[in-house]
C-alpha positions, 0 to 999 in steps of 0.5 A, spaced: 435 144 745 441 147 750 443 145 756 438 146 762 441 148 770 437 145 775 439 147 783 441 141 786 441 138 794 446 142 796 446 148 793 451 146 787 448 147 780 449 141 775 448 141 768 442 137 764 442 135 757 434 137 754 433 133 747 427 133 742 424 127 741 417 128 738 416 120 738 409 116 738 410 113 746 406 107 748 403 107 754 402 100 758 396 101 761 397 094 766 401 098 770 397 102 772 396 110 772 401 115 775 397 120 778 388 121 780 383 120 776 381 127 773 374 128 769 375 130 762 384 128 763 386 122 759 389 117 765 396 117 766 399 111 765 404 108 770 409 106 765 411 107 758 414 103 751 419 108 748 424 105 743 423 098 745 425 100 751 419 101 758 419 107 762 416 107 769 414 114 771 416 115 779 413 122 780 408 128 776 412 134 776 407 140 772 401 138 768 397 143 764 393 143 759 393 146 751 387 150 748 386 152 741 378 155 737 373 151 736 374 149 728 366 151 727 366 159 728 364 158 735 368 163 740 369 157 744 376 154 746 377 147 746 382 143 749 387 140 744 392 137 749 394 135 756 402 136 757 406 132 763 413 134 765 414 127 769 421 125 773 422 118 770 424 112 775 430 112 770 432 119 772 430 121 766 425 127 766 419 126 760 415 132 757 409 128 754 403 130 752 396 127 750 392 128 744 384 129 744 382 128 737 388 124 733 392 127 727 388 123 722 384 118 722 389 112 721 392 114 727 386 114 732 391 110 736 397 114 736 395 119 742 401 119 747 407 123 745 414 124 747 416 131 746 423 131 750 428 127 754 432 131 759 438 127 763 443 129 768 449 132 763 
């Protein structure tokens, strides 16, 4: 992914480098949760395991949610996946996401992604 601007204190632009990752991230739940206690939202957890390596999450910048039809015929829409774009304690910036029903029955488990890392360029 390309560069990103993003306005700055003092009016300067400064560059940002956006990458896709699109890896499994495992939430430390012992740290406790990120943000309010939502019906029907996963709870964010505080901090996350990527690549060995923990990231605290400081500040929820956008939430939102994804939807797709229901798989039985219904007109209804589901909630397929809840998205955070989080600023990380690290300076990072994470867009992250959250599965409803896992890909596969072998990855029940697997519902955290990391979809992109943006860091100061």
């Amino acid at each position: 992914m390309g560069p990103i601007r993003e306005e700055n204190t003092l009016n300067d632009w400064k560059i940002m480098r956006q990458e896709l990752i699109s890896e499994e991230i495992v939430p430390e739940l012992a740290a406790g949760t990120a943000g309010p206690v939502v019906v029907g939202a996963p709870l964010l957890p505080a901090q996350f395991t990527w690549r060995g390596k923990a990231y605290r999450v400081a500040g929820v910048l956008e939430e939102w949610k994804e939807t797709g039809p229901c798989h039985h015929g219904s007109g209804e829409r589901y909630v397929r996946k809840h998205w955070f774009r989080l600023r990380m304690a690290s300076g990072e910036e994470m867009q992250v996401y959250f599965e409803r029903h896992a890909r596969s029955p072998k990855q029940r488990k697997h519902r955290w992604w990391l979809y992109t890392v943006t860091r100061p360029g």
